[in-house]
C-alpha positions in Angstrom: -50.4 -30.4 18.3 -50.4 -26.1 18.0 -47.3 -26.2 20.9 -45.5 -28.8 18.6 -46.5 -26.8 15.2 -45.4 -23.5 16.5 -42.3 -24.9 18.6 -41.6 -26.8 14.8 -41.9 -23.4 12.9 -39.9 -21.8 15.4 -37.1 -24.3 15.2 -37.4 -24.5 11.3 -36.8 -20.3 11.0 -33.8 -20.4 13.5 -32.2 -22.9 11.1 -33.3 -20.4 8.6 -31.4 -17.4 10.2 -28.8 -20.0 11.1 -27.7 -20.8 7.8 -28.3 -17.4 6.7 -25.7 -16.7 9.3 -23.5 -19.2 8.3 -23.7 -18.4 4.1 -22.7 -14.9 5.1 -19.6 -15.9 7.3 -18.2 -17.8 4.2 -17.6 -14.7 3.0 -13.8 -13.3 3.1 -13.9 -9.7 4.1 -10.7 -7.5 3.5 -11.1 -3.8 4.4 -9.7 -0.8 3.0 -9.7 2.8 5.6 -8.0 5.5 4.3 -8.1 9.1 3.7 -11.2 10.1 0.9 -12.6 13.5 1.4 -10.6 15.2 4.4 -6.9 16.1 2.7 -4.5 16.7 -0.2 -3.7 13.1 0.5 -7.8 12.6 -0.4 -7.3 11.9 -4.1 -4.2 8.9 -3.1 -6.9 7.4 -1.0 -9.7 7.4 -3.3 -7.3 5.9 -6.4 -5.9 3.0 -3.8 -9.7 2.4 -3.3 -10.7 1.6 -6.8 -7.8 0.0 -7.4 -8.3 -2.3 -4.2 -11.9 -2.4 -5.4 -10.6 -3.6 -8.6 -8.3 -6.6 -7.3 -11.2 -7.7 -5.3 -13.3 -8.2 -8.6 -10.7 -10.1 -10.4 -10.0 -12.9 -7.1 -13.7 -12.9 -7.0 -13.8 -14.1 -10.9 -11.4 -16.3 -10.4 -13.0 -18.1 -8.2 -12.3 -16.4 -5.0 -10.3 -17.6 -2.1 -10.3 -21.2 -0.8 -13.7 -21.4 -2.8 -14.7 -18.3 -1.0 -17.0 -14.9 -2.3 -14.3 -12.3 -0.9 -15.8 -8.7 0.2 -14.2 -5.5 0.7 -15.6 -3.0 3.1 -14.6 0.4 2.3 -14.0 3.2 5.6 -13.3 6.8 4.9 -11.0 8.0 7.5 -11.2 11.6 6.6 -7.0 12.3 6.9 -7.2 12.6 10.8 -5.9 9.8 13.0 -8.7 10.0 15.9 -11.2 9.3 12.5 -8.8 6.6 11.5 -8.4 5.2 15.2 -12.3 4.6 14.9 -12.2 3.5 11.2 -9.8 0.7 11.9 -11.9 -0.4 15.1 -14.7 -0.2 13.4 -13.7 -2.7 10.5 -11.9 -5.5 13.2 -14.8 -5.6 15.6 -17.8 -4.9 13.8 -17.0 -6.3 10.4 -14.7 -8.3 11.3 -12.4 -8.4 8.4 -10.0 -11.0 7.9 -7.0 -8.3 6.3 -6.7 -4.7 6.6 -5.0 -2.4 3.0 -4.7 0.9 4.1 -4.1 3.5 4.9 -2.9 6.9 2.5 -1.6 8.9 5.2 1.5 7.8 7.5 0.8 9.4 10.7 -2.8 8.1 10.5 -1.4 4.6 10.0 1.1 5.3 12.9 -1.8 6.1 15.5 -3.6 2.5 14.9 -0.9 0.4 13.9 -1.1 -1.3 17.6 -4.9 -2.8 17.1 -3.7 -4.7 14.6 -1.2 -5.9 15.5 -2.8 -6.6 19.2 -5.7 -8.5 17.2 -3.6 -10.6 14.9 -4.7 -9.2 11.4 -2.0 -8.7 8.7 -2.1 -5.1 7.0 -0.7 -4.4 3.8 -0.1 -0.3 3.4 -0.5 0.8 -0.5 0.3 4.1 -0.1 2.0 5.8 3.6 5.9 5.9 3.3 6.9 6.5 7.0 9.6 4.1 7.4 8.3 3.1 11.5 5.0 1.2 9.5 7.2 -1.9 9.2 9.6 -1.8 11.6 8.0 -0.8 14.9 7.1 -4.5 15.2 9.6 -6.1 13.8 11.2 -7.7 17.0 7.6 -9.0 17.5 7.2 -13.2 17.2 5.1 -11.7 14.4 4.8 -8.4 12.9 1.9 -7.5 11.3 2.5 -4.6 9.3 3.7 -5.2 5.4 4.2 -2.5 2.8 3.6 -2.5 -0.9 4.7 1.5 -1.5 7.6 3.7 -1.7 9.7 4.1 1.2 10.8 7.8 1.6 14.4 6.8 2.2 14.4 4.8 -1.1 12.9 7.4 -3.0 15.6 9.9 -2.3 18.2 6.9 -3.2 16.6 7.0 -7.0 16.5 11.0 -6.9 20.0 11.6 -5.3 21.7 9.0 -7.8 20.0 10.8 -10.3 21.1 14.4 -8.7 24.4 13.7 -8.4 25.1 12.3 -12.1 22.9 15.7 -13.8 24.5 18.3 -11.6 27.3 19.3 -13.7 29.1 20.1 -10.9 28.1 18.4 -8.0 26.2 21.5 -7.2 23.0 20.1 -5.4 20.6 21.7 -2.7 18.0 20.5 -0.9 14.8 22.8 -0.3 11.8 21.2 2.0 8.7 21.8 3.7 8.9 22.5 7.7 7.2 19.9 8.8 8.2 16.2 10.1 7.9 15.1 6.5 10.1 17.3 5.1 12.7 17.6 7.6 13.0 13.9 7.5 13.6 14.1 4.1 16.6 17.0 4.4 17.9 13.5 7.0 17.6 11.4 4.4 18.9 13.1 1.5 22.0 15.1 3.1 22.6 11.2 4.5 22.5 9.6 0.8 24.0 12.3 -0.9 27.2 12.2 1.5 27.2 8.6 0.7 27.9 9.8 -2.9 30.6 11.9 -1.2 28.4 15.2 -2.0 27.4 17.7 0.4 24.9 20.1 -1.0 26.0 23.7 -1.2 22.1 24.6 0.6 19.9 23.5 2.9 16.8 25.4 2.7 13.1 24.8 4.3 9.4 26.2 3.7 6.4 26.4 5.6 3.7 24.3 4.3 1.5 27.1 4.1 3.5 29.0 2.6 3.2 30.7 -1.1 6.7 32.2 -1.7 9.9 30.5 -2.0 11.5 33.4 -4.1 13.8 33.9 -0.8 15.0 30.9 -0.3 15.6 30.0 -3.6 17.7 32.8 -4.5 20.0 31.6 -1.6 20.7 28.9 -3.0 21.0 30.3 -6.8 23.6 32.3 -5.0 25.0 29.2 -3.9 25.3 27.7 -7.4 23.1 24.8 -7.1 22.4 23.6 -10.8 20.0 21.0 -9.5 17.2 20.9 -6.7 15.5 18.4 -4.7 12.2 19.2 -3.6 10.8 17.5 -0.4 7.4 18.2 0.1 3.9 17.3 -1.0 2.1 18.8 -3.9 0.8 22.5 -3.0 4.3 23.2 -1.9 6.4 22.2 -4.5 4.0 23.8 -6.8 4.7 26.9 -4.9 8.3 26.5 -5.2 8.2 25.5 -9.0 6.0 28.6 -9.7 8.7 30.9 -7.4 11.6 29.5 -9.7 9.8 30.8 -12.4 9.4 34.3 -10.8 13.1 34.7 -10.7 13.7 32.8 -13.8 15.7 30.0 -12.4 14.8 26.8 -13.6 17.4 24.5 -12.1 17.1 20.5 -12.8 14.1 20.3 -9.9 13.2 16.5 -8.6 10.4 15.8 -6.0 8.6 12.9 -4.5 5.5 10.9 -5.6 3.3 12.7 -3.3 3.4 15.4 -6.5 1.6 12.8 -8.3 -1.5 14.8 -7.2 -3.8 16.7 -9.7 -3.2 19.4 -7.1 0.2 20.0 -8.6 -0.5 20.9 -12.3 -3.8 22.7 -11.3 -1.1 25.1 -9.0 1.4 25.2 -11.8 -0.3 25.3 -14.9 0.2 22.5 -17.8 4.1 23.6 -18.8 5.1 24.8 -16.0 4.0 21.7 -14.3 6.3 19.6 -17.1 9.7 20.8 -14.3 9.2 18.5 -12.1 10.9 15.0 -12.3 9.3 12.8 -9.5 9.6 9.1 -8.4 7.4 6.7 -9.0 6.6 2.9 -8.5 5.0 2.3 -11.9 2.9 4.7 -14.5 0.1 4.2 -16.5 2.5 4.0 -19.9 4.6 0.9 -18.4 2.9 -2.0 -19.5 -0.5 -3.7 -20.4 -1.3 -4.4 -17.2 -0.8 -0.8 -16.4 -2.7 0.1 -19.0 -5.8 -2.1 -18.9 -6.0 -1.2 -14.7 -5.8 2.5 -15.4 -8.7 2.7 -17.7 -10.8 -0.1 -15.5 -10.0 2.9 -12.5 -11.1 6.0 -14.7 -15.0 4.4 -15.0 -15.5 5.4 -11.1 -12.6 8.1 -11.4 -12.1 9.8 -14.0 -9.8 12.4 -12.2 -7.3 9.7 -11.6 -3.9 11.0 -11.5 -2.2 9.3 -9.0 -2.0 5.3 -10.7 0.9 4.0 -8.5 -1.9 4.4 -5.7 -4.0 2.4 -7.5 -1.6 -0.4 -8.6 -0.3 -0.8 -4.9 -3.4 -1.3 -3.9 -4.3 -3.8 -6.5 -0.9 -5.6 -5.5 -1.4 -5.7 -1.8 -4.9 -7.4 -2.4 -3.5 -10.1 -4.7 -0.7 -10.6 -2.3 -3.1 -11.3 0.9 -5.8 -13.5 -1.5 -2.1 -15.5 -2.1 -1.2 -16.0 1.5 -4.8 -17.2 2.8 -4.8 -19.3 -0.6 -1.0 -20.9 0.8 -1.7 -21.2 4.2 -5.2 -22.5 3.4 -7.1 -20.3 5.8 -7.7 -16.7 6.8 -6.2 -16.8 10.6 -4.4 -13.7 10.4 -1.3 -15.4 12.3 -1.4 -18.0 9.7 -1.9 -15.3 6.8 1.1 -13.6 8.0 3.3 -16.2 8.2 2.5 -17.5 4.7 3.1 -13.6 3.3 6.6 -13.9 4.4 6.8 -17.0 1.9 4.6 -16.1 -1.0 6.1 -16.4 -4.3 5.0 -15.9 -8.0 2.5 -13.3 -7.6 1.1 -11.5 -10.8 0.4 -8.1 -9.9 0.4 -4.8 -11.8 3.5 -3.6 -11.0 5.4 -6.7 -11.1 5.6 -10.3 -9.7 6.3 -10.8 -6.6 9.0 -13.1 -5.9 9.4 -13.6 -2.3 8.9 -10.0 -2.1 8.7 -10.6 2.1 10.9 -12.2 5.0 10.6 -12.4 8.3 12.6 -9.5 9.1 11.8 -7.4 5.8 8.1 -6.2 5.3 9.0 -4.2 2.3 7.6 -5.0 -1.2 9.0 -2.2 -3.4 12.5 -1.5 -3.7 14.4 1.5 -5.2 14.9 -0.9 -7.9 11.7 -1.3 -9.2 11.0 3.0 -9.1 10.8 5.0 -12.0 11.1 8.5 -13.0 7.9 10.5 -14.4 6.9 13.7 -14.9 3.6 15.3 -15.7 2.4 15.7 -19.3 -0.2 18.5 -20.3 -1.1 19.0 -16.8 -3.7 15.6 -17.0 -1.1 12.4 -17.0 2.3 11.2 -15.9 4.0 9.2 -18.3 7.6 7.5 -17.7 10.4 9.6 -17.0 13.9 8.6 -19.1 16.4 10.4 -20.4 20.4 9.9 -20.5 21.2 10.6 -17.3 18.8 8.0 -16.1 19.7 5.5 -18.8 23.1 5.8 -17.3 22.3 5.1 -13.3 23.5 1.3 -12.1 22.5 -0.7 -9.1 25.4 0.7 -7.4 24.5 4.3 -8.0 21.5 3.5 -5.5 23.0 3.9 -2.4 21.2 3.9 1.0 
């Protein structure tokens, strides 16, 4: 009678760990890996984190997905890509997420796009712009990869169309950091700006490390450029706002999002910081939604500058809980499939109407960009004046 007691109570707490097992693999895990402490790129990461956070909170109260408690695992991947390699291994084979948001930085995303891709699981990037995050897969039976950011070539669609209709006379230079970032963005824009039938009247580049851009830019004050795009991320362009104010030229200056950084005004100072004119998915100002997620964001960062992060983020995880909700299950190919077909999804920055197809992974769209510049140095609020009043579809050429 002890052998059948104890082989009884044996059998009764394997059941135990069993179902323990089983509760806990109801859950729907989503991961988010990108950059948090390591970069410039570190404060994009870490508002695409509580805004993911955020997203997960609000599927949870409504019920979660396909009657599941969804859980995000968080993974710092410190701005390096061997770091991010491991992150992204790390969250497939040990925690075996179902969905992958992430990451902030595009090369990181380009060193571990293959694993998942290899493994099946659909990613959704809320903040890297590199165009190849979409389309190195694309002649795949399935890609993998889906974006809900800005794409650096339809950035510079929004800023030449905007260039081209300040400068009084066509007068419009191009000044970029010197590394693959920038110089991809001198492709881009001397490539859009030509379809506008403008070539601008200076090239110019920077090193990344570099503090002053009083050289170059009187080149191309020489050169008569009334209006300047900037392509580089925020310690440089503050460098080259802060040289334009050394030899008091203060041309019509426009930049990326990547200014969107506190990193910027801190460099530039509150007014001076006011120059810039920089694209922008959404802003904090545009709406209630906006609004409401902004200030839900400041409780576990206050420093929050960068919102769009934050809203992408929040859209990519409402766009994967409505995929698994359509193709009722979390098989990534499944998943995948089904985000090539949602439609009518609320997010932040808009709803998603058939935002994917099988052959386009892209979200966002020059369309839906704004303009914004900094205010006081502490918020960016909605950029519009005349000029951009006056820019049509057909102004936004590509």
């Amino acid at each position: 009678m002890t052998g059948i007691r104890q082989i009884a109570q044996a059998t009764a707490a394997a059941l135990t760990v069993a179902c323990a097992i089983a509760a806990h693999a109801q859950d729907i895990k989503i991961g988010y890996t990108a950059d948090q402490s390591g970069s410039g790129v570190a404060e994009l990461g870490i508002a695409g984190r509580w805004g993911f956070e955020a997203a997960i909170e609000d599927v949870n109260k409504a019920g979660g997905i396909l009657g599941r408690k969804v859980v995000g695992v968080i993974r710092d991947d410190q701005g390096t890509p061997p770091k991010a390699i491991q992150t992204v291994q790390d969250l497939l084979d040990s925690e075996k997420v179902q969905a992958l948001v992430g990451p902030a930085n595009s090369g990181n995303a380009l060193a571990w796009l293959h694993i998942p891709q290899q493994k099946k699981i659909p990613v959704v990037v809320p903040i890297g712009t590199a165009t190849e995050i979409t389309t190195r897969y694309a002649k795949e039976p399935q890609n993998y990869l889906f974006r809900i950011s800005m794409v650096d070539r339809e950035q510079v669609s929004l800023l030449a169309a905007y260039a081209v209709k300040a400068s009084k006379g066509k007068k419009i230079a191009v000044l970029a950091d010197s590394t693959g970032y920038g110089q991809g963005g001198i492709k881009d824009a001397t490539e859009v700006l030509a379809l506008h039938g403008v070539k601008p009247v200076a090239v110019e580049k920077y090193g990344p490390k570099d503090t002053d851009m009083t050289s170059q830019l009187s080149k191309i004050k020489a050169a008569g450029a009334d209006t300047v795009i900037i392509y580089g991320i925020a310690d440089g362009a503050a460098q080259v706002v802060r040289s334009m104010e050394k030899i008091s030229y203060m041309p019509t200056t426009l930049g990326t999002w990547g200014n969107l950084s506190s990193l910027f005004p801190k460099m530039t100072g509150p007014k001076l910081s006011e120059h810039l004119i920089m694209a922008a998915s959404t802003t904090e100002d545009t709406s209630d939604k906006t609004r409401a997620l902004g200030e839900r964001v400041r409780k576990n960062f206050a420093a929050l500058t960068c919102f769009p992060c934050a809203a992408q983020a929040y859209d990519s995880v409402m766009l994967l809980a409505a995929a698994m909700k359509q193709a009722n299950s979390t098989d990534g190919e499944k998943v995948a499939a089904a985000l090539e077909n949602v439609s009518g999804v609320q997010g932040v920055i808009k709803t998603y109407d058939k935002p994917f197809s099988k052959t386009l992974h892209e979200g966002l769209h020059v369309g839906d960009f704004y303009l914004a510049r900094w205010k006081n140095g502490t918020e960016v609020q909605r950029f519009q004046d005349d000029v951009y009043k006056s820019i049509t579809p057909a102004d936004l050429k590509q």
